[in-house]
Legacy VTK file of the C-alpha trace (Angstrom):
# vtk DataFile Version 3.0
C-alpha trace
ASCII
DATASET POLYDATA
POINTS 328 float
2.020 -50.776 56.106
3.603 -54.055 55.309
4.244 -52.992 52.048
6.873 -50.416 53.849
9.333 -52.914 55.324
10.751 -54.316 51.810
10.969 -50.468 50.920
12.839 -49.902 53.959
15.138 -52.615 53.213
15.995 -51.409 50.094
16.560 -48.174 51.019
18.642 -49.563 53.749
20.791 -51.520 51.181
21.215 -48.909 48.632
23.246 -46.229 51.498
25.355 -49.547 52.249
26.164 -50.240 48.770
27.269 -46.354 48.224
29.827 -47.291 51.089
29.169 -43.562 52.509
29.314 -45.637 56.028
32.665 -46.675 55.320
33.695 -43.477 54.870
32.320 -42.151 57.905
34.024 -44.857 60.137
37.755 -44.268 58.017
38.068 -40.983 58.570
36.594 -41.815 62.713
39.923 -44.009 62.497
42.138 -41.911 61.115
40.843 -38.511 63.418
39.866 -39.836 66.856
43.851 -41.193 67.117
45.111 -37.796 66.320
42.580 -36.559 68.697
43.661 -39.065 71.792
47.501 -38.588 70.805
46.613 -34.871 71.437
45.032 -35.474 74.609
47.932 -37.482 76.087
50.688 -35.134 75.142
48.180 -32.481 77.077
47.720 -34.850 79.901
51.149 -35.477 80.448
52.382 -32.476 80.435
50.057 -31.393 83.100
51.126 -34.090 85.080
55.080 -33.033 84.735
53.810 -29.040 85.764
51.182 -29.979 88.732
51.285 -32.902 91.302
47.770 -32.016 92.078
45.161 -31.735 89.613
43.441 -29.196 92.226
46.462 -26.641 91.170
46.035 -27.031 87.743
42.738 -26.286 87.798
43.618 -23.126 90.029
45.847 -22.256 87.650
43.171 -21.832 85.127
41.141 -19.628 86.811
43.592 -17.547 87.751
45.106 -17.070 83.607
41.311 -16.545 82.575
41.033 -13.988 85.765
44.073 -12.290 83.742
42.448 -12.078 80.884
39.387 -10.483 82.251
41.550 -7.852 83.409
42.632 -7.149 79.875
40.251 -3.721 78.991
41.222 -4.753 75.376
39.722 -7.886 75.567
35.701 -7.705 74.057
33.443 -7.565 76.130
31.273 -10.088 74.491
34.531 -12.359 75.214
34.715 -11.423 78.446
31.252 -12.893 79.010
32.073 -16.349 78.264
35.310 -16.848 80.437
33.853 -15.276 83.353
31.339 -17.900 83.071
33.756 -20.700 83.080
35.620 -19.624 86.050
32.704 -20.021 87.789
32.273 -23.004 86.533
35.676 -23.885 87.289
35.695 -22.739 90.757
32.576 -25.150 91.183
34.170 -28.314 90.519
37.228 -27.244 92.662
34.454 -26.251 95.310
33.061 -29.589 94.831
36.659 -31.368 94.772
35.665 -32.797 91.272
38.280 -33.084 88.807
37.213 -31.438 85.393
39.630 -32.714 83.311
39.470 -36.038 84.756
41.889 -38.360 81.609
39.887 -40.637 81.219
38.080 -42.450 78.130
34.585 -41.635 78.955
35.540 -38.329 79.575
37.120 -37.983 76.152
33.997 -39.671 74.541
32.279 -36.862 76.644
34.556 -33.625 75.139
34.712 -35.101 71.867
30.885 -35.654 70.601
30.005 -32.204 72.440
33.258 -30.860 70.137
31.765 -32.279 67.475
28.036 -31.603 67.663
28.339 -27.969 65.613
30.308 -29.196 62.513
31.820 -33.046 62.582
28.147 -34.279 63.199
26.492 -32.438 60.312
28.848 -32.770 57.887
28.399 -37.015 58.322
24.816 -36.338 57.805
25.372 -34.865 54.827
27.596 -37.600 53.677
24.564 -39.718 53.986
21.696 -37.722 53.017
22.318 -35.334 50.480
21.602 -37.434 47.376
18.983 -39.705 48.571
16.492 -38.292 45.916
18.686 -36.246 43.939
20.752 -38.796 43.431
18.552 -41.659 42.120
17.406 -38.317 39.481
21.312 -38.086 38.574
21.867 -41.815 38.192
18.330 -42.047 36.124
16.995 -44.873 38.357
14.632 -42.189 39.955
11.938 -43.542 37.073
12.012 -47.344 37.730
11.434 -46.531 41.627
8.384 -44.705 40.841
7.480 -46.710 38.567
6.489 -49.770 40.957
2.670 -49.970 42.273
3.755 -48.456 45.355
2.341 -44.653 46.497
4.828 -42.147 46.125
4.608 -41.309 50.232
5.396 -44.630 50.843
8.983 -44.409 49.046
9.652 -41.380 50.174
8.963 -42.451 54.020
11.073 -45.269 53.300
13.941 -43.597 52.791
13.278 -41.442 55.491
12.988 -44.252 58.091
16.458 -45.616 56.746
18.421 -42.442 56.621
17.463 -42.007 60.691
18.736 -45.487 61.278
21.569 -44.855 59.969
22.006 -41.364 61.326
21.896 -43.158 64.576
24.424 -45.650 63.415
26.592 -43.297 62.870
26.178 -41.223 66.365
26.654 -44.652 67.994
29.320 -45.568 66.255
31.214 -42.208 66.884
30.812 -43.183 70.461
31.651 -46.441 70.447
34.870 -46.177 68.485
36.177 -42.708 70.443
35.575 -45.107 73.705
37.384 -48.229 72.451
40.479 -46.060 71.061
40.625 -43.502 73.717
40.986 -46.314 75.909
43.868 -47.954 74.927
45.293 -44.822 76.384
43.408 -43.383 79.092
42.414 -46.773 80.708
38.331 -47.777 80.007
37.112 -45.911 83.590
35.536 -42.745 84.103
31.904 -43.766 84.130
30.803 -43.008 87.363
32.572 -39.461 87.627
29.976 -36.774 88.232
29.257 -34.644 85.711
28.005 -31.106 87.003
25.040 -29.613 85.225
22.328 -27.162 85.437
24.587 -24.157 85.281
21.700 -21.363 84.416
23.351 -17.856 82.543
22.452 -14.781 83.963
23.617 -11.976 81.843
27.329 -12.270 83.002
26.770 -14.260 86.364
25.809 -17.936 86.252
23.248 -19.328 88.767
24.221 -22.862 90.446
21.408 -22.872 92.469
20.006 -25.998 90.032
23.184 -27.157 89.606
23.109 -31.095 90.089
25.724 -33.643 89.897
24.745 -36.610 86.926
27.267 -39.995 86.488
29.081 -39.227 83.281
27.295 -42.287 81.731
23.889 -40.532 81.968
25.593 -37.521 80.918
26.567 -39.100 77.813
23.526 -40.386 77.261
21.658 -37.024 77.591
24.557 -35.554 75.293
23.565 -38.472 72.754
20.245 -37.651 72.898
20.471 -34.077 71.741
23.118 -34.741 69.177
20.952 -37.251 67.398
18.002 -34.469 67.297
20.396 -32.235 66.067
22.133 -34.599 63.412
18.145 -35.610 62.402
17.358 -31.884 61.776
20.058 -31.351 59.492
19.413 -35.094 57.827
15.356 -33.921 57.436
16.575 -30.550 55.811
18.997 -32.906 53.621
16.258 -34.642 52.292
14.433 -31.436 51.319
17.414 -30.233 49.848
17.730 -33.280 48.180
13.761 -33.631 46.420
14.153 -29.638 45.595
17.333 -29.886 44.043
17.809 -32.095 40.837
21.976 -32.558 41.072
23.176 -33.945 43.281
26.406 -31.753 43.805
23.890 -28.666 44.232
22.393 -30.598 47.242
25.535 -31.292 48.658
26.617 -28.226 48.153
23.570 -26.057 49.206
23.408 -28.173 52.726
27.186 -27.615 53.532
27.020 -23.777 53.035
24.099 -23.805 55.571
25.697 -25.676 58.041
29.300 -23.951 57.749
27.270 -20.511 57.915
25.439 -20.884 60.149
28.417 -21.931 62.630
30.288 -19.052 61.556
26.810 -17.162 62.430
26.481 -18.672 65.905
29.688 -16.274 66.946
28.266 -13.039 65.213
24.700 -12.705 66.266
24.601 -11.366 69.432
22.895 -8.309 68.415
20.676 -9.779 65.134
17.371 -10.956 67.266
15.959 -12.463 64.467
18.784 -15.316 63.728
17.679 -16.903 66.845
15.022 -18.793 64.396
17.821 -20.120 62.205
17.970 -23.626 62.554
21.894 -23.248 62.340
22.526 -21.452 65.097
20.439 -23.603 67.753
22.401 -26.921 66.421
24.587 -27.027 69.195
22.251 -27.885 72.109
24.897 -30.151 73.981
26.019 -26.307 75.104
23.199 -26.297 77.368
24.151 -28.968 79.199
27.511 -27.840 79.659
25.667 -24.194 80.837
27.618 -22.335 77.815
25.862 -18.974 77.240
23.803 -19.197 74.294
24.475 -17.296 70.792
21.801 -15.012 71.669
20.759 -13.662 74.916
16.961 -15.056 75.624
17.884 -18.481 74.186
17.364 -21.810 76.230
17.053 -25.430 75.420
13.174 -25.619 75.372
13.720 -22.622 72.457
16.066 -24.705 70.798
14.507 -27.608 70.743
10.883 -25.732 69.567
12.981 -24.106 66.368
14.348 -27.217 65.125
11.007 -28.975 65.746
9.505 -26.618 63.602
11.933 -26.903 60.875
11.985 -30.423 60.815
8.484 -30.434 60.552
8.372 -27.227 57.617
10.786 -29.267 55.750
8.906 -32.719 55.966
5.769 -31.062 54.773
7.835 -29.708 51.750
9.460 -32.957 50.704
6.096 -34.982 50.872
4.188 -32.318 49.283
6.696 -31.840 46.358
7.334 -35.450 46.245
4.401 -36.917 46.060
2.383 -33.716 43.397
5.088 -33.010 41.411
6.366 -34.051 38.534
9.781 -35.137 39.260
10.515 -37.313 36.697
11.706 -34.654 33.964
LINES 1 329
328 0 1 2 3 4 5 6 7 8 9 10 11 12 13 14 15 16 17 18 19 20 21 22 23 24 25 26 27 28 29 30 31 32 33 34 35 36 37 38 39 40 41 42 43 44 45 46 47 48 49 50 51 52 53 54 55 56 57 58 59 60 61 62 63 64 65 66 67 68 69 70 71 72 73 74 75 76 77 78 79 80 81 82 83 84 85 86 87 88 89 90 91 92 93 94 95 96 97 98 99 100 101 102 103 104 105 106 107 108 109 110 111 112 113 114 115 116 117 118 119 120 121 122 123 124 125 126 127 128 129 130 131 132 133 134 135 136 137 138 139 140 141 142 143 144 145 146 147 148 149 150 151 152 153 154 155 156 157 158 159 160 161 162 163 164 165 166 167 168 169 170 171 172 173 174 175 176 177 178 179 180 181 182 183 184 185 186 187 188 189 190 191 192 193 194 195 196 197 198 199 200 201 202 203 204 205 206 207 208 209 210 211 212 213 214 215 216 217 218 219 220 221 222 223 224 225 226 227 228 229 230 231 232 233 234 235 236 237 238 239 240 241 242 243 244 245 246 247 248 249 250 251 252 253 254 255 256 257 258 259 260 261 262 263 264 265 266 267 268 269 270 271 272 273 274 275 276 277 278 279 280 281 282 283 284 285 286 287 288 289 290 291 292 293 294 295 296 297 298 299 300 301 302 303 304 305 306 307 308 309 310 311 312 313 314 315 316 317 318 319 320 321 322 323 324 325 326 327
């Protein structure tokens, strides 16, 4: 396996060089800002309408309480906002502010924001022309070329494209802390976070409902957006070995992604998309105790259909990478 580390590294140095990274953190610079500007002008107005953040929050549940009274209003809406006055009413209960302004809190509401369609479509910056792309720019004979077995290469370039899919979830973090900030004031990390909200049908059940420092929180969220952002990079790579141009794999991966969010608000009464990798991306929502797209749906669920197509799609790219011939 020693043989794997200078593959690794070259991998490594080949995403640098195609300054996709550098993308990634630009347009971090140029959004979070507009993102924390938005937040203030929020905050502060809030603070002119409500001395106490106790009535704003009471002033929420009594607008969505409005709403529910609304017989036009869906009743698959209906679902979801009765749900967060609950939740609502349990941090008042609690005397917990929810919308505490604060930069770990932002950090907080922006990656689980982010997690559905910001995330993937980084990944895809990064993956989608790992292998199609060396076939494009004709270097894809040289690499396999070398006395090295075809696995190996491949593995390589899977073990670099999860460091850097981590770099990238890291960095998100780190840079919506350090500007958020600047405004909010660098606290927030002991604040409790409540979660273990459980759906039932339109009730929610707070009997496991536990109170977490928003640190760990954030950690936990950080932990399921990376296994998210990993499933769509694996399926990238796929993508990427099936597909010969690179502007099909790009392409092919983003119409997945943006369907499959588009999906996640539709399929309430389709069973069957449950097993869509798409639509169980989003598994900071459980953690938040957001009902799921499809009644029957929980994290373990979740986390078992990604697994699975993680795993389907690894199979496919070794297989086809390593038997085929890709060189034509």
């Amino acid at each position: 396996m020693m043989d794997l580390l200078p593959l690794v590294q070259n991998e490594t140095l080949k995403i640098w060089k195609k300054k996709r990274f550098y993308v990634i953190l630009l347009i971090l610079l140029v959004l979070i800002p507009l993102f924390t500007y938005a937040q203030m002008r929020v905050s502060m107005t809030n603070a002119e309408n409500f001395k106490d953040w106790r009535n704003q929050v009471q002033q929420e549940i009594t607008e969505k309480q409005n709403l529910l009274a609304n017989d036009r209003m869906p009743e698959e809406w209906k679902k979801y906002d009765r749900i967060q006055v609950q939740q609502l009413q349990y941090y008042l209960d609690n005397d917990v502010n929810p919308n505490s302004p604060d930069a770990a809190g932002f950090t907080r509401m922006f990656m689980a924001s982010s997690v559905a369609m910001f995330f993937p479509l980084l990944i895809l910056a990064l993956s989608s022309d790992l292998v199609s792309g060396e076939r494009t720019g004709g270097t894809i004979k040289m690499l396999l070329t070398r006395p090295v077995r075809r696995w190996k290469i491949l593995m390589s370039k899977l073990i670099a494209l999860t460091m850097y899919v981590s770099l990238a979830i890291i960095t998100t973090g780190a840079v919506c802390y350090l500007i958020s900030g600047l405004v909010f004031g660098y606290g927030g990390w002991t604040m409790p976070v409540f979660t273990g909200f459980v759906v039932n049908g339109a009730a929610i059940d707070t009997s496991g409902v536990h109170p977490v420092p928003q640190w760990k929180y954030i950690i936990m969220q950080s932990g399921l957006i990376w296994i998210s952002c990993m499933t769509i990079a694996i399926l990238s790579l796929m993508v990427s070995v099936l597909v010969r141009s690179t502007a099909a794999s790009i392409v092919t991966m983003m119409a997945a992604v943006i369907s499959g969010s588009i999906l996640a608000g539709m399929t309430s009464s389709w069973q069957a998309a449950k097993y869509l990798f798409s639509v169980n991306i989003d598994l900071t929502d459980y953690l938040e105790g957001t009902p799921p797209p499809i009644a029957g749906m929980d994290i373990l669920f979740s986390l078992s259909v990604l697994g699975i197509w993680s795993l389907a799609a690894l199979i496919v790219s070794f297989a086809v990478f390593t038997k085929q011939d890709i060189l034509n």
